[in-house]
C-alpha positions as a Markdown table, in Angstrom:
| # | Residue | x | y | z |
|---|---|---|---|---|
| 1 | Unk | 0.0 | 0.0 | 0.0 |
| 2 | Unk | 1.6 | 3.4 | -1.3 |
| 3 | Unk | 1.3 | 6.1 | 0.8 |
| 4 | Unk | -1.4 | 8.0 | -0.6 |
| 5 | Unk | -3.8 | 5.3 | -0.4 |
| 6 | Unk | -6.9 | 5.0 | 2.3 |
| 7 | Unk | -6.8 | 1.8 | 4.8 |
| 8 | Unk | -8.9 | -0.7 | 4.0 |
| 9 | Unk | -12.4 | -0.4 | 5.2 |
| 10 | Unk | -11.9 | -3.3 | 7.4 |
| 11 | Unk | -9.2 | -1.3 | 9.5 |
| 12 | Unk | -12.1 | 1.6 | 9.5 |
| 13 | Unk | -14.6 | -0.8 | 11.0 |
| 14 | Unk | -11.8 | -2.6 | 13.5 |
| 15 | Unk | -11.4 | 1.1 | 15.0 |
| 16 | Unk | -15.3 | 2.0 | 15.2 |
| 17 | Unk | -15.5 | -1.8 | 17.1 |
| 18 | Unk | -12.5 | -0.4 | 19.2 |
| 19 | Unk | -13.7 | 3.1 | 20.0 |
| 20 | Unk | -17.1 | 1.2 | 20.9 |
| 21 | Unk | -15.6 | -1.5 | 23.4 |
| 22 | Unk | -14.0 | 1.8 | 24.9 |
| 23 | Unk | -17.4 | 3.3 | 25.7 |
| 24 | Unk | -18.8 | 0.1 | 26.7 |
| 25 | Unk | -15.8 | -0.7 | 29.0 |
| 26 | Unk | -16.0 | 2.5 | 31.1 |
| 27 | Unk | -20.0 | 2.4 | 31.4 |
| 28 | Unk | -20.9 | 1.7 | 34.7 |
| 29 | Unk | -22.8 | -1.5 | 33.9 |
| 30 | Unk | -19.2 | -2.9 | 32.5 |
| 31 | Unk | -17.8 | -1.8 | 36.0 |
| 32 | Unk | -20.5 | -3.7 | 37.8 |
| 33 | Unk | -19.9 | -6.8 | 36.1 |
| 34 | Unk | -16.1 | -6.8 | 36.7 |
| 35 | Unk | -16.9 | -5.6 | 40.1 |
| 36 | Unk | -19.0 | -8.6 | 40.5 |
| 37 | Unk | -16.5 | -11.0 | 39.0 |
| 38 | Unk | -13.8 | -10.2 | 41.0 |
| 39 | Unk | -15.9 | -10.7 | 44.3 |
| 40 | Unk | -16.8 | -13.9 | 43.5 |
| 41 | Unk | -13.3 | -14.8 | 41.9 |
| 42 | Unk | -10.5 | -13.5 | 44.0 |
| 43 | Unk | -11.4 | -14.6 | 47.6 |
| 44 | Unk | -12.6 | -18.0 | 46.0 |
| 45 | Unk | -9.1 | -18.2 | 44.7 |
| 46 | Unk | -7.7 | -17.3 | 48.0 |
| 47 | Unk | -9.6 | -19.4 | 49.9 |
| 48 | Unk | -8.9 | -22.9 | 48.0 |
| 49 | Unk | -5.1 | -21.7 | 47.7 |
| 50 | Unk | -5.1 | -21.7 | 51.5 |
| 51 | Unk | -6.7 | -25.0 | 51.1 |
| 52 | Unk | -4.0 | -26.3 | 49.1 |
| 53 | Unk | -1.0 | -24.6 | 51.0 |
| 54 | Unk | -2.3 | -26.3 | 54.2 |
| 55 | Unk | -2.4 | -29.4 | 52.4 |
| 56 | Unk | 1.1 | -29.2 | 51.4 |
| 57 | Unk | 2.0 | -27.9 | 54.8 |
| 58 | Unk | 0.5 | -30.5 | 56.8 |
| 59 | Unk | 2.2 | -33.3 | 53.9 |
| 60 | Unk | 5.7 | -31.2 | 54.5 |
| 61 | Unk | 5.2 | -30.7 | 57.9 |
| 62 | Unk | 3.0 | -33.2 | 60.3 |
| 63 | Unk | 3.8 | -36.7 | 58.0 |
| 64 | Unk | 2.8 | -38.2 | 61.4 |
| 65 | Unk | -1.1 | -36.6 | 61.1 |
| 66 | Unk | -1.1 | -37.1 | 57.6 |
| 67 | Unk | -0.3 | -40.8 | 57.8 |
| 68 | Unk | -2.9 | -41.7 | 61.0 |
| 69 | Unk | -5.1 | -44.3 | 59.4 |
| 70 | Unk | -8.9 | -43.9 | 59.1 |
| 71 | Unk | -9.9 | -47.0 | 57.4 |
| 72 | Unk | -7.8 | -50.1 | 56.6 |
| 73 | Unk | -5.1 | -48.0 | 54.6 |
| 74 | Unk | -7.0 | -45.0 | 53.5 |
| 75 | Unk | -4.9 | -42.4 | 55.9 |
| 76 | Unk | -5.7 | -38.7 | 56.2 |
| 77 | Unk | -3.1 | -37.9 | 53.3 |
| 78 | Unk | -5.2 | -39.4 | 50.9 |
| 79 | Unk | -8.6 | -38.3 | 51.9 |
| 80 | Unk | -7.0 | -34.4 | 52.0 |
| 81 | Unk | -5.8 | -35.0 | 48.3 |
| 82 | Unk | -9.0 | -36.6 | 47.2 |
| 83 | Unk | -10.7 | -33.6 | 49.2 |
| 84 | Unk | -8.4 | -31.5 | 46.6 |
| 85 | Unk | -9.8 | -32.8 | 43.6 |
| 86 | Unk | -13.4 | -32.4 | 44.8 |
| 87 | Unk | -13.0 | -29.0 | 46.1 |
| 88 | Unk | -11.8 | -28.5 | 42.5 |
| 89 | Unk | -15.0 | -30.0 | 40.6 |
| 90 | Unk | -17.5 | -28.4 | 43.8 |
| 91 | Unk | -15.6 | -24.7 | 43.2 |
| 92 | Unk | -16.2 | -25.2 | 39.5 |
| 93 | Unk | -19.8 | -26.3 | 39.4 |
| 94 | Unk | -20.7 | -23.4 | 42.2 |
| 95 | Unk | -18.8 | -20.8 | 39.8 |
| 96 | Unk | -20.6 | -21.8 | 36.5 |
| 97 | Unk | -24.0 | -21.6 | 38.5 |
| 98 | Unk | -22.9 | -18.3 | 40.0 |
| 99 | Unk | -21.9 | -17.2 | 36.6 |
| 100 | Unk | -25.3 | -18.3 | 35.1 |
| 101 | Unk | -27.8 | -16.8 | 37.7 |
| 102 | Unk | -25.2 | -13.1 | 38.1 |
| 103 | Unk | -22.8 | -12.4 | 35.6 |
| 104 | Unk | -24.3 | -14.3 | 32.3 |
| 105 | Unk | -27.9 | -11.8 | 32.3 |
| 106 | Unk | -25.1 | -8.7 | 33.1 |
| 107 | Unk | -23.3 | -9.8 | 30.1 |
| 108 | Unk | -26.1 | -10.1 | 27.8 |
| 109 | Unk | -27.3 | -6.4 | 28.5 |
| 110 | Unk | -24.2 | -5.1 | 27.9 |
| 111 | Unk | -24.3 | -7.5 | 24.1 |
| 112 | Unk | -27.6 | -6.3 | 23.4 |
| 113 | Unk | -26.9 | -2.4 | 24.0 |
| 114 | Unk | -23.8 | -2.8 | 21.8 |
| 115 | Unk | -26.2 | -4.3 | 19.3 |
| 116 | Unk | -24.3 | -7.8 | 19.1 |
| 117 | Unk | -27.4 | -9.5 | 21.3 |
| 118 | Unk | -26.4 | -13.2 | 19.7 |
């Protein structure tokens, strides 16, 4: 492309979409919903990585609690690990419910008043 020559209307369209997230991204409805996301997320993410740190603290630190035996050879080691994984699937499943019922009716006003309401 020679200097003289206009940008492609693509480029024209890419900066109206641009200038438009801009507006949408400082309205205060965007604000809410980040403001909502990040009240659910971060202390979530602080409380299962507590969770896990204590798990690795106790493993590091107390082998003698972690190996007392609750049943035949299932010890209190394994049932913290296994408590891992389903803290994992249990944080997930409240999240996507959370997400459904707060953020997901949020995030479709903000489509629809951008006009992109697919």
């Amino acid at each position: 492309m020679s200097t003289t020559e206009s940008p492609p209307p693509e480029s024209t369209e890419a900066r109206t979409e641009l200038h438009d997230w801009d507006a949408v991204q400082s309205s205060p409805e965007f604000q809410r919903l980040r403001s909502r996301l990040r009240n659910f997320v971060f202390p979530v993410t602080g409380l299962f990585l507590v969770w896990y740190l204590l798990y690795v603290l106790l493993a590091s630190y107390a082998p003698g609690f972690m190996s007392v035996k609750v049943l035949g050879n299932i010890n209190i080691g394994l049932i913290f690990g296994l408590l891992q994984i389903v803290s994992t699937f249990a944080i997930t499943t409240w999240y996507v419910r959370w997400a459904d019922r707060t953020i997901d009716p949020l995030s479709q006003e903000l489509r629809d008043e951008m006009g992109d309401g697919k």
